[in-house]
C-alpha positions, 0 to 999 in steps of 0.5 A: 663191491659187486658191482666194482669187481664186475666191471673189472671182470668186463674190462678183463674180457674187453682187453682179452679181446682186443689183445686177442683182436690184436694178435689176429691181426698182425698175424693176418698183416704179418703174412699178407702185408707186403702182398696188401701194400702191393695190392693197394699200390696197383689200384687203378684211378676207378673209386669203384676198384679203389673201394673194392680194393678196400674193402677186401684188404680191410676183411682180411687185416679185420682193420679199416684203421690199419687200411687207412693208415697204409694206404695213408703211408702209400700216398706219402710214399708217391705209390697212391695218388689221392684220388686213387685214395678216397675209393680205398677208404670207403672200401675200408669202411665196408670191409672192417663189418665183418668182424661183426659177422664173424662174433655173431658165432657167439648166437649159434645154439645147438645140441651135440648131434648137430653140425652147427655145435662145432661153431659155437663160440664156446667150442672154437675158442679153445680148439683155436687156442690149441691148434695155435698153440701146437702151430707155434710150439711145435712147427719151426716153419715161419709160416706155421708160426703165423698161422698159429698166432691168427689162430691164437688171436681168434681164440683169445679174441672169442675167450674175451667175448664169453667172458664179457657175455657171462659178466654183462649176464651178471648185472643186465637190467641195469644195462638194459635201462642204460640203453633204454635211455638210448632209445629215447634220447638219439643225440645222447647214443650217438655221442655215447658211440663216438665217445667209447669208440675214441676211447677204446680206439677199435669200432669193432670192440665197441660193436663187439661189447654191443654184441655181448650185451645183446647175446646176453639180455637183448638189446633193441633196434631203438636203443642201438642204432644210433650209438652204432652210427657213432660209434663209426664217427668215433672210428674214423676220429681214430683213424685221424689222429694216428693218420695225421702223426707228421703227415703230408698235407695229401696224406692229412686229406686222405685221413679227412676224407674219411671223416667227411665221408664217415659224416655224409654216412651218418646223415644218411643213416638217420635219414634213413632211419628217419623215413623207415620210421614214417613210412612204415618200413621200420615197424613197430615190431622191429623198432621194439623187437629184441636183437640178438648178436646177428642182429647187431652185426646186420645193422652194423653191416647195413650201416656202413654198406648202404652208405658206402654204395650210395655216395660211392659216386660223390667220391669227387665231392669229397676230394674238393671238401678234402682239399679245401679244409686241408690247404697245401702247404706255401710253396718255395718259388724255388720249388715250382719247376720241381714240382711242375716236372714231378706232375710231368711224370704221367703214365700216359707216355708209357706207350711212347717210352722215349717220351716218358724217358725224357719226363723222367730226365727233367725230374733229375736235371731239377733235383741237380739244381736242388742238390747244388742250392742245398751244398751252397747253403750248407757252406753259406751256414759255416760262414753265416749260420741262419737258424732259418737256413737250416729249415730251408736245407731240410725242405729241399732234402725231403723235396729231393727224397720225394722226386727220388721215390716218385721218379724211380717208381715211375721209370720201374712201372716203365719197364715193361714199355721199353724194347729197344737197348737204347731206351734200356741204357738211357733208362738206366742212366736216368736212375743211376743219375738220380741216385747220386743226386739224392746222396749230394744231397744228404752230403749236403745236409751231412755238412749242414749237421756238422755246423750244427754240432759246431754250433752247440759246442759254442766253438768254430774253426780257426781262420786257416781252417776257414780258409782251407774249406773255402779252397775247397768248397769253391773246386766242389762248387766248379766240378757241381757246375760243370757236372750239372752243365754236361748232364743237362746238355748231354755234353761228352767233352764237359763230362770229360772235365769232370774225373780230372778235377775229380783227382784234384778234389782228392789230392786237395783233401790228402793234403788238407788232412795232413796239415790237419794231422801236423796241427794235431801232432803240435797240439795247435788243434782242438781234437773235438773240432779236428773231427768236425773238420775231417767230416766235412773234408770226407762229405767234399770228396764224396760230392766230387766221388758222386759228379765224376760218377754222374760224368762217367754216364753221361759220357755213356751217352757217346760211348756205348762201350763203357756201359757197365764197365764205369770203374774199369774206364776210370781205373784206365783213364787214371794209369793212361797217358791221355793227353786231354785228361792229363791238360785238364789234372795239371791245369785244375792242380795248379789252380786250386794248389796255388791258391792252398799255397797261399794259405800259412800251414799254423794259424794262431792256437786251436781250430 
């Protein structure tokens, strides 16, 4: 029974110091995690500042998998290229030793009269937990409250620590011949490092435990070294899985980069090993001699420096293993041009900023084209749903979400380039254009979700109700093209077609909602589905709402007085007399009315 209540004491101490672990390091991201992404997201394309970078974010957060995981979420995001990626992660690498460093505290023995007392473990534990307790108890400010929980974790981390160093005292011999087995079977301590690591999911707790058992009993360069090389394997298997979790294909790489990194690594540091041995400079007293906690954290820093210095140069290397074991994903030859025009987008034109406008332009012109081909297979999905369909719609809607977080970052990191105000309005048409395509199509998909919601019900519109949509589904297919048309030509005169067919739009969908409510009101329509109908009659009038937004900056392009006073344009255009605007509302009014016209107000029961 001991020996049962004594590995509950160790795994007591064990969680203590990951909670402790834990709490330290929201506290460090909590403060400095907006400042970290920013810092990761300014890194140049150099692996050596890449690496840096890493490693300094990995010290202050005392988490390489917390690094890789943000800097995984940026390169999704479009903030990180991959390649910008792999000098980051080797950093990362690096970085994470230094909570090793930081336990070797645990070693530091001295009488009462020294300076040193004050650092030892034993000491800085509570006085952490005080001063953090007090931080947060006692102080309103937010600052403070962090404060006090990094200090707090600190101290829970190093409580967990003596405990487990008090425990491991208790029944040392045993652990003393388990990693005596290590040092005559290399394979098995470095499978056992891998293992535990994947485990507990934290290499520095694994280094941490190896830290306590040295403290305690001493452990040997022999028995350690390659349950440390493993246990940097198990961290980055770790960092993979959480890594992977709904990933991009760039962002798989940037998490198997680390794996084919971490594997380069532990080659290396058993070569190394391999010819110390045999030239001596691992001598037989250092391969035998006892290590005490500092000695464990050198090793463990020595291990993932050396390594991270030595292949920094083969950063490339790693890319291309990278790239072939995780392929891209078959691209839509819809796609291409989209893609093409997104990889368009370099920061090299930044010094000739119309030229870099125009790039950014190109991005937009496709997303118009994507948002289109996602509005027409929403209506193509009320009419003839395909389950495959609704995949495409989804792709097309990520692949707008993408174009928009790359183009807009993109024109933000141009503006410090842009001088003249011509430039600034062309700047700021682009990315008001971009936005209302980026919302045409989640309108798209909005009418795309209905259907669904239709479908499970196992119910449909009527045949009045069809008919009705169509009518208005071909005014948002007239007033999407002639929109798109304008925008990719620069044509005032095309824009100014838009905001009358726009009024249409919306007179049409006042009307279909009151044949909706007489329908209602003389129970011919089931209420569930008349919901479903006035939601995607709400979707259409937004898409028009969005074109005549769209026309209105272009007609900016001609007109340098409407900029910054859109709604007051349209406001007036709406109470003038303007005979142009009032041919085309007439023209477009009798068209779509006509057809309406057409159409019996009561179709056989329910919608």
């Amino acid at each position: 029974m001991a020996v049962f209540y004594n590995v509950i004491a160790f795994l007591g101490g064990l969680s203590m110091f990951l909670y402790g672990m834990r709490v330290m390091g929201d506290g460090l991201k909590s403060s400095s995690g907006g400042a970290m992404k920013n810092a990761l997201a300014k890194v140049t394309n150099k692996p050596a500042m890449g690496f840096l970078l890493g490693m300094l974010v990995a010290c202050i957060i005392q988490s390489s998998t917390a690094t890789i995981v943000i800097t995984v979420g940026l390169v999704g995001a479009g903030f990180l290229t991959f390649h910008q990626s792999v000098g980051i992660v080797l950093g990362a690498n690096v970085g994470t030793a230094i909570t090793a460093q930081i336990i070797r505290l645990m070693d530091v023995s001295s009488g009462m009269d020294s300076p040193l007392y004050f650092f030892k473990a034993d000491n800085l534990a509570p006085l952490a937990l005080v001063i953090g307790i007090v931080l947060i108890m006692f102080l309103k400010s937010n600052s403070y409250k962090t404060a006090g929980q990094v200090s707090c974790g600190f101290g829970i981390l190093f409580m967990g620590l003596i405990y487990m160093s008090n425990v491991v005292s208790g029944f040392g011999e045993s652990l003393s011949h388990l990693l005596t087995a290590f040092s005559n079977n290399y394979a098995l301590g470095f499978l056992s490092g891998v293992l535990v690591t994947g485990v507990v999911q934290s290499s520095s707790a694994v280094v941490g435990i190896i830290q306590s058992i040295a403290s305690s009993v001493g452990v040997t360069f022999s028995a350690v070294f390659a349950v440390i090389i493993g246990v940097n394997i198990g961290d980055c298997l770790t960092t993979y899985l959480v890594s992977r979790i709904g990933a991009k294909p760039v962002q798989r790489r940037t998490a198997v980069v680390h794996i084919v990194y971490n594997v380069f690594a532990a080659l290396i540091c058993f070569l190394l090993v391999f010819i110390g041995r045999k030239t001596g400079l691992i001598s037989d007293a250092l391969w035998t001699a006892n290590l005490n906690s500092g000695g464990v954290a050198n090793i463990h820093g020595c291990f993932r420096l050396i390594p991270a210095v030595l292949l920094l140069p083969l950063t490339g290397v790693f890319e291309k293993i990278s790239i072939k074991i995780v392929k891209d994903e078959p691209v839509d030859e819809e796609d291409k041009s989209a893609i093409a025009a997104l990889d368009a987008l370099d920061e090299h034109l930044f010094t000739s900023p119309a030229l870099a406008l125009d790039q950014a332009e190109r991005v937009v012109k496709e997303m118009s084209d994507i948002a289109a081909h996602n509005f027409d297979a929403a209506v193509h999905q009320i009419y003839d749903h395909d389950p495959k369909r609704d995949e495409r719609i989804q792709t097309r809607e990520d692949l707008l979400d993408s174009m928009t977080d790359a183009t807009n970052k993109y024109l933000v990191s141009l503006s410090p380039n842009i001088i003249s105000a011509a430039d600034t309005r062309y700047q700021n048409r682009i990315i008001k254009t971009m936005i209302c395509y980026e919302r045409i199509g989640d309108l798209a998909v909005n009418i795309s979700n209905v259907v669904n919601s239709l479908r499970a019900e196992s119910t449909g519109f009527s045949e009045t109700a069809m008919a009705e949509l169509r009518v208005a589904f071909d005014a948002i297919y007239e007033i999407m093209d002639i929109t798109s048309r304008a925008f990719k030509t620069g044509d005032s005169s095309l824009a100014a077609q838009v905001e009358p067919l726009e009024e249409v739009i919306d007179d049409m969908v006042e009307e279909l909602n009151a044949r909706h409510v007489f329908r209602m009101v003389n129970q011919i329509c089931d209420p569930i589905k008349g919901i479903h109908y006035q939601s995607i009659l709400t979707n259409v009038e937004h898409i028009s709402d969005k074109c005549s937004d769209i026309a209105v900056y272009i007609m900016e392009g001609d007109n340098t007085e409407i900029f910054g006073k859109e709604h007051s344009y349209v406001h007036d255009l709406h109470h003038s007399n303007d005979s142009q605007y009032t041919r085309y509302y007439s023209e477009d009014r009798d068209k779509y009315f006509r057809a309406l016209e057409s159409i019996p107000k009561i179709d056989t029961p329910s919608e």
